[in-house]
PDB file with one MODEL, atoms N, CA, C and O in Angstrom:
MODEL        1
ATOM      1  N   UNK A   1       0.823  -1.204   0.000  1.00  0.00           N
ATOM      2  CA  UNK A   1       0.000   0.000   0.000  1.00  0.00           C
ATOM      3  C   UNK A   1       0.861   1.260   0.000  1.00  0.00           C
ATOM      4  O   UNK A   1       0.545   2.215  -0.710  1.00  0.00           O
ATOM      5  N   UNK A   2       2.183   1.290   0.953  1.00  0.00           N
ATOM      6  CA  UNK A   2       2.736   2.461   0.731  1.00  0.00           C
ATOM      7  C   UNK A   2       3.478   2.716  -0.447  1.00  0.00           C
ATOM      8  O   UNK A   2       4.204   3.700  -0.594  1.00  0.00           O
ATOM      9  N   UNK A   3       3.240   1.578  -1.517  1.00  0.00           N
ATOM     10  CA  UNK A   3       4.473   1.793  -2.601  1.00  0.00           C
ATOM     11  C   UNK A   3       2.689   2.854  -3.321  1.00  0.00           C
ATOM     12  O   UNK A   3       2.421   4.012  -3.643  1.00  0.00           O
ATOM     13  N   UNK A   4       2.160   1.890  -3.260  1.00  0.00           N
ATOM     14  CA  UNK A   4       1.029   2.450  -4.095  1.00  0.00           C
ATOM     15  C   UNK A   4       0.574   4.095  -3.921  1.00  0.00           C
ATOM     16  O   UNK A   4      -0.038   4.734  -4.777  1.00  0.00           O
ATOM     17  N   UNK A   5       1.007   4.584  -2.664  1.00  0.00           N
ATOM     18  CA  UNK A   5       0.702   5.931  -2.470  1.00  0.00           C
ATOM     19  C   UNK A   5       1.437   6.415  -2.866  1.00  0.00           C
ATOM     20  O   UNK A   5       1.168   7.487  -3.408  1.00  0.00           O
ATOM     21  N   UNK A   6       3.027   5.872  -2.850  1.00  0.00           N
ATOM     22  CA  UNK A   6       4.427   7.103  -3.450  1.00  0.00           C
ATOM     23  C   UNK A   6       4.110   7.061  -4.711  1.00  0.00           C
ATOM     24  O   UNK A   6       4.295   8.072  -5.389  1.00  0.00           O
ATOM     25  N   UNK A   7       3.573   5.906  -5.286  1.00  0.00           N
ATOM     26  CA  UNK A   7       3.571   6.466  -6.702  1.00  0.00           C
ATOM     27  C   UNK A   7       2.130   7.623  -7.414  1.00  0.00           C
ATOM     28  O   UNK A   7       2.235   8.403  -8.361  1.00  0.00           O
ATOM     29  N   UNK A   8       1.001   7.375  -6.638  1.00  0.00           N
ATOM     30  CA  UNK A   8      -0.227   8.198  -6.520  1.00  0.00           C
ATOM     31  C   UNK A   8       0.486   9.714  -6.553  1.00  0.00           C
ATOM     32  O   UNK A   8       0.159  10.588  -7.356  1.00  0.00           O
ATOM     33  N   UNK A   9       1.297   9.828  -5.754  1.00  0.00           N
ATOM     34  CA  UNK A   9       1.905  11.084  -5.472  1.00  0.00           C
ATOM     35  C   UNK A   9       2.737  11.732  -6.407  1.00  0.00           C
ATOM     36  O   UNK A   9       2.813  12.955  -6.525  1.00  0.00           O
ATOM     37  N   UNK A  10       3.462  10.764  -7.180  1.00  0.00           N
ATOM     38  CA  UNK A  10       4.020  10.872  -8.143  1.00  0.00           C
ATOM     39  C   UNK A  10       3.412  10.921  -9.090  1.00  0.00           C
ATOM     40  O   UNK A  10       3.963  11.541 -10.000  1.00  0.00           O
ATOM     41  N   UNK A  11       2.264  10.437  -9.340  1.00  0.00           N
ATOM     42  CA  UNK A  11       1.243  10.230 -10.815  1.00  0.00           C
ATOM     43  C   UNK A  11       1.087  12.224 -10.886  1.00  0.00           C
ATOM     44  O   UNK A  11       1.245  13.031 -11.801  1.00  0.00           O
ATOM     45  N   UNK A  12       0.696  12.365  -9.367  1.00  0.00           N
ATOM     46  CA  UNK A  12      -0.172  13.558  -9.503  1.00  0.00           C
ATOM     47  C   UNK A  12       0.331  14.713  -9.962  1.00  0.00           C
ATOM     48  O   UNK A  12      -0.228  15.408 -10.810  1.00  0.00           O
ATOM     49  N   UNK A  13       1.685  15.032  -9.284  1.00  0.00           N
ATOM     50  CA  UNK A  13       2.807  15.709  -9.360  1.00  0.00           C
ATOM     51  C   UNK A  13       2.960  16.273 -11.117  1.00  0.00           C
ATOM     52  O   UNK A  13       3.009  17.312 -11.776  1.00  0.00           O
ATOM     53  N   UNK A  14       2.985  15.010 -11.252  1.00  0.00           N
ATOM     54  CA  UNK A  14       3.539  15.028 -13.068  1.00  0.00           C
ATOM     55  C   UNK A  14       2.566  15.694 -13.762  1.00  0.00           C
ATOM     56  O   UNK A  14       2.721  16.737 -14.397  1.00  0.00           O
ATOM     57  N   UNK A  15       1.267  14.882 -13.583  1.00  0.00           N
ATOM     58  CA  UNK A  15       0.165  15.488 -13.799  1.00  0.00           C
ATOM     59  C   UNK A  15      -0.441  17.108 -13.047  1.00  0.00           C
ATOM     60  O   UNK A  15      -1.592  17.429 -13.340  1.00  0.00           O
ATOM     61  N   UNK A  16       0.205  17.857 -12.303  1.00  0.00           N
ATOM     62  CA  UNK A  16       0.290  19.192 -12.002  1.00  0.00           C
ATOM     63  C   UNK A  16       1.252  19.706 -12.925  1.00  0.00           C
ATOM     64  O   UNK A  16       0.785  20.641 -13.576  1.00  0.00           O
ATOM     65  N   UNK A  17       2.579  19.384 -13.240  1.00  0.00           N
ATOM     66  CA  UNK A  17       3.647  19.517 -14.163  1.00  0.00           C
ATOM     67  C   UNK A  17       2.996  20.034 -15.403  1.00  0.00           C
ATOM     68  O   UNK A  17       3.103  21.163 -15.882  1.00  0.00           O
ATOM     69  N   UNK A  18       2.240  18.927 -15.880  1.00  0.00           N
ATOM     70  CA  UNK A  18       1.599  18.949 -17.813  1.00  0.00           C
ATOM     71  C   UNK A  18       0.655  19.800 -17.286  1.00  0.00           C
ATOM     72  O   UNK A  18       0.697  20.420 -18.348  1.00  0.00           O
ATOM     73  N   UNK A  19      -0.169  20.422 -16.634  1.00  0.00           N
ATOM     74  CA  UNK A  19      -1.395  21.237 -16.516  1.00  0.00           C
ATOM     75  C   UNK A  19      -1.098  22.030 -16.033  1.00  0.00           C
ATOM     76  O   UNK A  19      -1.949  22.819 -15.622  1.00  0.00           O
ATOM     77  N   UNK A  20       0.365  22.280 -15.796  1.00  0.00           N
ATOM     78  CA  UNK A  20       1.033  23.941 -15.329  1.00  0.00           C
ATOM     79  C   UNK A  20       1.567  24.386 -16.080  1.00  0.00           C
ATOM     80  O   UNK A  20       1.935  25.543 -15.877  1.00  0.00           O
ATOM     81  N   UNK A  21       1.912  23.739 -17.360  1.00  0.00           N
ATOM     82  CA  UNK A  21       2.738  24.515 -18.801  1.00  0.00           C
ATOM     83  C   UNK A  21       1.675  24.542 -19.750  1.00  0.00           C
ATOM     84  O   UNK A  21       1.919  25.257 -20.721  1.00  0.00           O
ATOM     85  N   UNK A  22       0.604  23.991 -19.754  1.00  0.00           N
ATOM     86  CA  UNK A  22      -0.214  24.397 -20.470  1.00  0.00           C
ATOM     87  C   UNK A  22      -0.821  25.168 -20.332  1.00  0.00           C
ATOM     88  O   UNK A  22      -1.068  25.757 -21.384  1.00  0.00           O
ATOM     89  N   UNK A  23      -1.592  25.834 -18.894  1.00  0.00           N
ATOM     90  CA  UNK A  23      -2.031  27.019 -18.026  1.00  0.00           C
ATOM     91  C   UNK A  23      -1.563  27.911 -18.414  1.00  0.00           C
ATOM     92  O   UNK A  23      -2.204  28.904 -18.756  1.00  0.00           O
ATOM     93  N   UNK A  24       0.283  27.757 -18.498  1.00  0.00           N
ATOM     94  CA  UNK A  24       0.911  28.806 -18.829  1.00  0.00           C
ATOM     95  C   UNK A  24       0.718  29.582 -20.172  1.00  0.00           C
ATOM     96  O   UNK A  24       0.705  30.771 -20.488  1.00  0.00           O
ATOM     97  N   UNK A  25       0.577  28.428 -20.804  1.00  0.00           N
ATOM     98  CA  UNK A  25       0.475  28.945 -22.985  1.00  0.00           C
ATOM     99  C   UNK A  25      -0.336  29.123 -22.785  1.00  0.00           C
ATOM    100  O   UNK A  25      -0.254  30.309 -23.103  1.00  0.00           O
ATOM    101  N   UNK A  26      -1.594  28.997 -22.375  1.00  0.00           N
ATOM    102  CA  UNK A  26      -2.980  29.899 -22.441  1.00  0.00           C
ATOM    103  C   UNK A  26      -3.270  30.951 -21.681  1.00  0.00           C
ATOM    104  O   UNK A  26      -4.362  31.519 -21.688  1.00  0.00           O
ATOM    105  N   UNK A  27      -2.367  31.238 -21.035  1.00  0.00           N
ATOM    106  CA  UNK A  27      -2.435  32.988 -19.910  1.00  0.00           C
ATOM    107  C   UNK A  27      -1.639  33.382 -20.930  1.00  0.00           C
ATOM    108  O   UNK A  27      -1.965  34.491 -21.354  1.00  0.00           O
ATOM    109  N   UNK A  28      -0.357  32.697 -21.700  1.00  0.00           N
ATOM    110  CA  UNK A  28       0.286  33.444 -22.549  1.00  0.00           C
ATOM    111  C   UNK A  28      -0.657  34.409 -23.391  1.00  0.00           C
ATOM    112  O   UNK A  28      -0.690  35.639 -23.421  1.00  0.00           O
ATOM    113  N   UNK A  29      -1.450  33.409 -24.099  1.00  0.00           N
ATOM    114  CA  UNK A  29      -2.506  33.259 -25.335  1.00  0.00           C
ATOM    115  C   UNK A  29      -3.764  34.622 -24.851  1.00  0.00           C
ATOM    116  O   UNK A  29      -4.165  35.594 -25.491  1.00  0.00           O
ATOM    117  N   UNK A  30      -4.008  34.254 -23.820  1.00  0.00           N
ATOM    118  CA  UNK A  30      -4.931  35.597 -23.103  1.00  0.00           C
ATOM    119  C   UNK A  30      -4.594  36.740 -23.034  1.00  0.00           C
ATOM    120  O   UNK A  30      -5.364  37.649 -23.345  1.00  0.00           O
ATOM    121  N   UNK A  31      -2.950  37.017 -22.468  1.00  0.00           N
ATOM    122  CA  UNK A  31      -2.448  38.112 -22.522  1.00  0.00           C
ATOM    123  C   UNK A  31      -2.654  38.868 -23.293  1.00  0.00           C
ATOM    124  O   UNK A  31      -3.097  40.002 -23.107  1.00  0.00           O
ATOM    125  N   UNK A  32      -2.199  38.076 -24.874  1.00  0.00           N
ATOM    126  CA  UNK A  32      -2.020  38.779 -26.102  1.00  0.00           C
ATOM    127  C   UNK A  32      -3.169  39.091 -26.810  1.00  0.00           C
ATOM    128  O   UNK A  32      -3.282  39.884 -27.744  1.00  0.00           O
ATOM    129  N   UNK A  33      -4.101  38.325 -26.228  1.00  0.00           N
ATOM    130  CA  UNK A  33      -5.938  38.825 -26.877  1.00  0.00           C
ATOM    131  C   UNK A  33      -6.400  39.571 -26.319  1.00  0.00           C
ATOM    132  O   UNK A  33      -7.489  39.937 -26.763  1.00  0.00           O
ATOM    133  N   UNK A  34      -5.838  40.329 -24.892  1.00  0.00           N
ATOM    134  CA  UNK A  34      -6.706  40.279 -24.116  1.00  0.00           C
ATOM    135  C   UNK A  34      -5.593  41.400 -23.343  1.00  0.00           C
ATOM    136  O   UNK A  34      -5.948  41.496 -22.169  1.00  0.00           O
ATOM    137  N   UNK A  35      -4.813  41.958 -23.516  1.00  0.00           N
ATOM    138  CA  UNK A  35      -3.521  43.251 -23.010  1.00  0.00           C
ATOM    139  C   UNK A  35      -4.713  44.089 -21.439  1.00  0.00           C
ATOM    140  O   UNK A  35      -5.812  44.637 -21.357  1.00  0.00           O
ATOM    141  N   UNK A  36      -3.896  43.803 -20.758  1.00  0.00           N
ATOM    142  CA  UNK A  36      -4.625  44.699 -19.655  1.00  0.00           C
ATOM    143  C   UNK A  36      -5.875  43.625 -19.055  1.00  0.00           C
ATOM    144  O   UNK A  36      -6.111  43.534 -17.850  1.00  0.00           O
ATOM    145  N   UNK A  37      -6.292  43.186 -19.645  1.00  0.00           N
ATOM    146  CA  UNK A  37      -7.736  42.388 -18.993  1.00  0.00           C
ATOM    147  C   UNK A  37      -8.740  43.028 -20.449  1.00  0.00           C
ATOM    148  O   UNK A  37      -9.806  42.414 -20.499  1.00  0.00           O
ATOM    149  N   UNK A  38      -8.663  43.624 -21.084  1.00  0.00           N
ATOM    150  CA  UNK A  38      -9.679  44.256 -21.987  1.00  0.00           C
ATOM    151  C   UNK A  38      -9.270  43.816 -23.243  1.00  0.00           C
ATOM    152  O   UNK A  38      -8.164  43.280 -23.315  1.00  0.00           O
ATOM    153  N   UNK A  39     -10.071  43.962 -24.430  1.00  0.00           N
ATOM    154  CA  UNK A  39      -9.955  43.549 -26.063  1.00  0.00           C
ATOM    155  C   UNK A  39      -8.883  44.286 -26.355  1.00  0.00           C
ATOM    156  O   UNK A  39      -8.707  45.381 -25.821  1.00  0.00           O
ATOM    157  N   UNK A  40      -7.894  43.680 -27.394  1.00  0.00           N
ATOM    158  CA  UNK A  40      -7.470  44.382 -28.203  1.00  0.00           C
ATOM    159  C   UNK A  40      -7.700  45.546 -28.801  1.00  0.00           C
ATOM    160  O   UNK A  40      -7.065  46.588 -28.637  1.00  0.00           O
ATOM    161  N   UNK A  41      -8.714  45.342 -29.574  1.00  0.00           N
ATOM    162  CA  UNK A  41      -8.871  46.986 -30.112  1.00  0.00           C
ATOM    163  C   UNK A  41      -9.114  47.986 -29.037  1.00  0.00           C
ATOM    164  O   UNK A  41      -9.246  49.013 -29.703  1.00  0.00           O
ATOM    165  N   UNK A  42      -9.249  48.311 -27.852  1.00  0.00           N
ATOM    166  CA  UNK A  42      -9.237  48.738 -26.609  1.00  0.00           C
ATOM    167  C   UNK A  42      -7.860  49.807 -26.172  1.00  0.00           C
ATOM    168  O   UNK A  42      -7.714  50.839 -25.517  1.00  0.00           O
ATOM    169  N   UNK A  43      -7.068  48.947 -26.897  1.00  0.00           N
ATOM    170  CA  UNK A  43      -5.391  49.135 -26.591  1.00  0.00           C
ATOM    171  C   UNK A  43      -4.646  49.393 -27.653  1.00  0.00           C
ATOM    172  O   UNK A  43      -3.993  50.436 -27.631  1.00  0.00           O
ATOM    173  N   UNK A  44      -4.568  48.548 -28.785  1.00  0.00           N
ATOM    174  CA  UNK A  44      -3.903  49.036 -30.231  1.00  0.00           C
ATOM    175  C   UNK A  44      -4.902  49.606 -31.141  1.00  0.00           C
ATOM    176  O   UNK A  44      -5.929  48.950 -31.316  1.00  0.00           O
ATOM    177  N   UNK A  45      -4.780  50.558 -31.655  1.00  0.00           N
ATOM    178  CA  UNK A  45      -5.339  51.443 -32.596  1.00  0.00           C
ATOM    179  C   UNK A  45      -4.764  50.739 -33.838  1.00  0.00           C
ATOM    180  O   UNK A  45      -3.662  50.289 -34.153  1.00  0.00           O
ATOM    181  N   UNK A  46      -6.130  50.846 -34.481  1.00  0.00           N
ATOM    182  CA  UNK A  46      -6.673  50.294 -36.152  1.00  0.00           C
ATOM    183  C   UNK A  46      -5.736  50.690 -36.975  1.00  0.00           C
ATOM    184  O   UNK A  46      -5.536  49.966 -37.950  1.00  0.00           O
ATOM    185  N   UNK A  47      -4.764  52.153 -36.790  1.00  0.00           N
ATOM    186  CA  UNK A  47      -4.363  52.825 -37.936  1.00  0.00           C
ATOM    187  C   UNK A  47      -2.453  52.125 -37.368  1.00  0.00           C
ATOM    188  O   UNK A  47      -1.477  52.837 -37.605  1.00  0.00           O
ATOM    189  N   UNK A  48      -2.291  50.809 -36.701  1.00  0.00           N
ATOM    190  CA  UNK A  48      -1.115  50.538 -36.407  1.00  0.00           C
ATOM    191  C   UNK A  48      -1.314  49.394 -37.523  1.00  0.00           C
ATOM    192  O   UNK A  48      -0.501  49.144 -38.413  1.00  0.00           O
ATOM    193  N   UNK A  49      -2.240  48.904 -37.363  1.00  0.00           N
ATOM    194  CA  UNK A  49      -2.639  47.951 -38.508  1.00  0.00           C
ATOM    195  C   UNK A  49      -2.565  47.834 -39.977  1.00  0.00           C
ATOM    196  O   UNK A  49      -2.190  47.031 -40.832  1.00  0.00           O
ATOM    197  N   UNK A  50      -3.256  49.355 -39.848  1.00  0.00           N
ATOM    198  CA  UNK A  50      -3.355  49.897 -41.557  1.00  0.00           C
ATOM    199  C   UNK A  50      -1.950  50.444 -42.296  1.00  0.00           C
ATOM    200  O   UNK A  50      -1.792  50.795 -43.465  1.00  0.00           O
ATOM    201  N   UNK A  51      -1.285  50.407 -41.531  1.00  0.00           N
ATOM    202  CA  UNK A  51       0.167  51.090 -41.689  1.00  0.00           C
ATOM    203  C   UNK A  51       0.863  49.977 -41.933  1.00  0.00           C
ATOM    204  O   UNK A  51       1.548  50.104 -42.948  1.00  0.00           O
ATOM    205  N   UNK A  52       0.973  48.864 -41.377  1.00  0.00           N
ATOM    206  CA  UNK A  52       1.725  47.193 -41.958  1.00  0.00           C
ATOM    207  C   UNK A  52       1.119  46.989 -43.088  1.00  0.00           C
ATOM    208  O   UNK A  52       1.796  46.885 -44.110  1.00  0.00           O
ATOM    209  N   UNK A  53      -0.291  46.891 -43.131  1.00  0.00           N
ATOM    210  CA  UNK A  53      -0.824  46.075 -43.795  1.00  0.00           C
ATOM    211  C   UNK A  53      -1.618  46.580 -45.031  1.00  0.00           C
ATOM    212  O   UNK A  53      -1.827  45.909 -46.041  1.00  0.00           O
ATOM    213  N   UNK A  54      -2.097  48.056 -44.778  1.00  0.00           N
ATOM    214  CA  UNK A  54      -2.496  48.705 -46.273  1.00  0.00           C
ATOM    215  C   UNK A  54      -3.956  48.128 -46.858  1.00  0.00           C
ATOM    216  O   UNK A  54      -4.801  48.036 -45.968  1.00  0.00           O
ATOM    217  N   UNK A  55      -4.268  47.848 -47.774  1.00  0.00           N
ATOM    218  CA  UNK A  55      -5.410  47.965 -48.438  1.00  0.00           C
ATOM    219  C   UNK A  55      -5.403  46.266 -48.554  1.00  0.00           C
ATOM    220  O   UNK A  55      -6.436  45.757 -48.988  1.00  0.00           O
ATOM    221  N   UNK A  56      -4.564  45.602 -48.275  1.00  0.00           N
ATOM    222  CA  UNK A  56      -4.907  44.163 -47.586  1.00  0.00           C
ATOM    223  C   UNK A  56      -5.372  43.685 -46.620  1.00  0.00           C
ATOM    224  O   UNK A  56      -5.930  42.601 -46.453  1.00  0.00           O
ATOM    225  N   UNK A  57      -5.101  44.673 -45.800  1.00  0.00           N
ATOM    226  CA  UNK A  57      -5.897  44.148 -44.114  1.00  0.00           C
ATOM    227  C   UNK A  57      -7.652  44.560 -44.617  1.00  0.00           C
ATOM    228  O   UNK A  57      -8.583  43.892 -44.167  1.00  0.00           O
ATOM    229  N   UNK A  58      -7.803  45.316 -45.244  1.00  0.00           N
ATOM    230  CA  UNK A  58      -9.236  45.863 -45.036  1.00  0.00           C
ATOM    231  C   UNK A  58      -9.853  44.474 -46.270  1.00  0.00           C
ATOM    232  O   UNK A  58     -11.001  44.040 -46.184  1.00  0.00           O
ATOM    233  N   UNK A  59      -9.230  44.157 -46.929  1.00  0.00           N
ATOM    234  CA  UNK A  59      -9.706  43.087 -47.995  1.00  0.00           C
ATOM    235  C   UNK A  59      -9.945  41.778 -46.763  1.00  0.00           C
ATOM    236  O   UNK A  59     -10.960  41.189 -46.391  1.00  0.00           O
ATOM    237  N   UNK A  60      -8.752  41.690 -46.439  1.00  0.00           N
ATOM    238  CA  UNK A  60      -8.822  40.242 -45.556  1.00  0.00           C
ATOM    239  C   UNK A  60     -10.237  40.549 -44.335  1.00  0.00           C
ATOM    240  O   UNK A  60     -11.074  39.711 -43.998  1.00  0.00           O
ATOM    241  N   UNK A  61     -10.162  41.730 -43.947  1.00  0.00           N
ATOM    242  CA  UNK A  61     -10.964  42.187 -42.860  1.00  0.00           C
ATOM    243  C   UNK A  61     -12.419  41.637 -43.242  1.00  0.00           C
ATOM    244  O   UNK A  61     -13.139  40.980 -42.489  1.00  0.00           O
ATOM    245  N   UNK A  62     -12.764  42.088 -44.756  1.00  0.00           N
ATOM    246  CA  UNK A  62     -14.208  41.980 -45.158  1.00  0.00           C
ATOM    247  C   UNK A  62     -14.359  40.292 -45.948  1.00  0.00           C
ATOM    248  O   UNK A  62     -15.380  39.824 -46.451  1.00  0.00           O
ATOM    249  N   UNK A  63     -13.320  39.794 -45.867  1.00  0.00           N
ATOM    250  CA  UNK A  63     -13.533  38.564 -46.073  1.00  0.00           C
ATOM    251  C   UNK A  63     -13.616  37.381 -45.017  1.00  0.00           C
ATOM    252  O   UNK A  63     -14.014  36.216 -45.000  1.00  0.00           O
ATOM    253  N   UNK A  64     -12.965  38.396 -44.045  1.00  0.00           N
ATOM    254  CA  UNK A  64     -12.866  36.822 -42.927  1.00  0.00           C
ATOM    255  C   UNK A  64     -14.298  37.320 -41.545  1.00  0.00           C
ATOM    256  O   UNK A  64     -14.691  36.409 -40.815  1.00  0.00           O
ATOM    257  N   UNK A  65     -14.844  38.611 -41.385  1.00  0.00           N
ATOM    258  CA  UNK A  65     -15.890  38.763 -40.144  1.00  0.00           C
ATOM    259  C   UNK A  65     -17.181  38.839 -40.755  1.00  0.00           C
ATOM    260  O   UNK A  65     -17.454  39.826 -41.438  1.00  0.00           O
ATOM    261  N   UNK A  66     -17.667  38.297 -40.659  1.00  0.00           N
ATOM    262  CA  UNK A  66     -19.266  38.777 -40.481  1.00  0.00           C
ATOM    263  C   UNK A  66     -19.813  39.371 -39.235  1.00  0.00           C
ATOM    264  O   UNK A  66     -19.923  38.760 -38.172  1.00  0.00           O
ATOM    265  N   UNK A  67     -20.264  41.040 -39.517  1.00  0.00           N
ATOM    266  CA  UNK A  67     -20.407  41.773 -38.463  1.00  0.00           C
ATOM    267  C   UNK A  67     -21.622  41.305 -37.702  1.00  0.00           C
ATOM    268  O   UNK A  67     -21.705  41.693 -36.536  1.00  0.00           O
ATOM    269  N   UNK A  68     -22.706  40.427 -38.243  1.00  0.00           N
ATOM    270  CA  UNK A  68     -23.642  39.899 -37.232  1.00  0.00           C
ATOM    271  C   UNK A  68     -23.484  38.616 -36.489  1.00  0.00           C
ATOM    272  O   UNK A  68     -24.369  38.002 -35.893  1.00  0.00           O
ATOM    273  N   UNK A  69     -22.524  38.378 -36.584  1.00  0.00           N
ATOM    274  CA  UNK A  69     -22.141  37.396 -35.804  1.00  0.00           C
ATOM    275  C   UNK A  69     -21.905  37.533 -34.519  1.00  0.00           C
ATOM    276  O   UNK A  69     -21.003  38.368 -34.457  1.00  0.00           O
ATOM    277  N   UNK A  70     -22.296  37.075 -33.053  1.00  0.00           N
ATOM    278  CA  UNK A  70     -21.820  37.698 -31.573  1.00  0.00           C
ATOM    279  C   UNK A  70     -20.884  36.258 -31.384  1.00  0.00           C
ATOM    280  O   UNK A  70     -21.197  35.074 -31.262  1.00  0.00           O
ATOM    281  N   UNK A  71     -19.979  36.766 -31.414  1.00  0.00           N
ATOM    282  CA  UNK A  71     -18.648  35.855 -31.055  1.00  0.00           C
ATOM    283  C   UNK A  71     -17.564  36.595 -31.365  1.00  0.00           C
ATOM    284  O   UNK A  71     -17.553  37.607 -32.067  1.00  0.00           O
ATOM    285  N   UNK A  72     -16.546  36.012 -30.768  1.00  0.00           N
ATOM    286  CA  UNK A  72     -15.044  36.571 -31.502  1.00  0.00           C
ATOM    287  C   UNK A  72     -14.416  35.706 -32.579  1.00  0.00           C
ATOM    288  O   UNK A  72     -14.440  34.489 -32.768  1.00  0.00           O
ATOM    289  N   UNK A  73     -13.930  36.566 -33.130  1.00  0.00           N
ATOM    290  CA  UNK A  73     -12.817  35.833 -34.564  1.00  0.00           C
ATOM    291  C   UNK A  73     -11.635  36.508 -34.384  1.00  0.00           C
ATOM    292  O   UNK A  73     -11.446  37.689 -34.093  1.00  0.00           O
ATOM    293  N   UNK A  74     -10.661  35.382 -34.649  1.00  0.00           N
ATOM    294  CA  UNK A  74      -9.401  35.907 -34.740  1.00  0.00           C
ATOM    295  C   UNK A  74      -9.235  36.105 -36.082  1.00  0.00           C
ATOM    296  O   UNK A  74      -9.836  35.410 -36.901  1.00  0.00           O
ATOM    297  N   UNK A  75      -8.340  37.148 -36.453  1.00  0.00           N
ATOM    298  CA  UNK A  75      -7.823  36.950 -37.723  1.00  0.00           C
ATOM    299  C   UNK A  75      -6.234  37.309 -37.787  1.00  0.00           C
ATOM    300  O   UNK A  75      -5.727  38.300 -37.260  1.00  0.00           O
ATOM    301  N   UNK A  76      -5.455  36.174 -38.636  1.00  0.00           N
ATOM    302  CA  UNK A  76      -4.327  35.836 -38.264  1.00  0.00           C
ATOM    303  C   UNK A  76      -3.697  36.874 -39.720  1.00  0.00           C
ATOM    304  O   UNK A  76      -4.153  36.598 -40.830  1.00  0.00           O
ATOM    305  N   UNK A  77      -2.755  37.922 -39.602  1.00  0.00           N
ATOM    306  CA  UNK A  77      -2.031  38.615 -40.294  1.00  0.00           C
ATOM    307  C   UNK A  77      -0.892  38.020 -40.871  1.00  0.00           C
ATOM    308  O   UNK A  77      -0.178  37.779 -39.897  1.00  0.00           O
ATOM    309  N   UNK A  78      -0.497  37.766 -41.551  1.00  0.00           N
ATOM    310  CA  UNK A  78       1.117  37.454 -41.850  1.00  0.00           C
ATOM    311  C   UNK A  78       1.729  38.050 -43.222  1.00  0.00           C
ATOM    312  O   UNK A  78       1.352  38.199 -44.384  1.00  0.00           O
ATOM    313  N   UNK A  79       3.433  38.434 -42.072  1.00  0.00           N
ATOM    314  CA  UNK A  79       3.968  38.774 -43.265  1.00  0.00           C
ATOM    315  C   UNK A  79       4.217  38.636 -44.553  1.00  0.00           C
ATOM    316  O   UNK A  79       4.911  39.467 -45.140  1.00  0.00           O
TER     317      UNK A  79
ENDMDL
END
């Protein structure tokens, strides 16, 4: 019985381990959606956008949201 608990202890451990680095990439992941506790657009202004990205962001913009939709969408930019 006591082998069976050191290893219980050990199961758990590990298993706090994998569900503490993943916690982590998703507070990462929140941070960056989410700067301060509030939305993005909240914090970076539209015209930081339009300045990378030009008359492509507004193409990609009207192709990837539908404004009646209540949810969030990401939309992924790349260079």
């Amino acid at each position: 019985m006591n082998g069976l608990d050191r290893l219980e202890k050990r199961l758990l451990k590990a298993q706090k381990r994998k569900f503490s680095d993943s916690i982590q990439r998703l507070m990462a992941l929140w941070n960056e959606l989410f700067p301060g506790g509030s939305l993005q657009e909240r914090g970076v202004n539209f015209s930081q956008f339009y300045m990378l990205w030009d008359q492509a962001l507004m193409d990609r913009l009207k192709s990837d949201l539908d404004p009646l939709l209540q949810q969030f969408s990401i939309v992924v930019l790349e260079d």
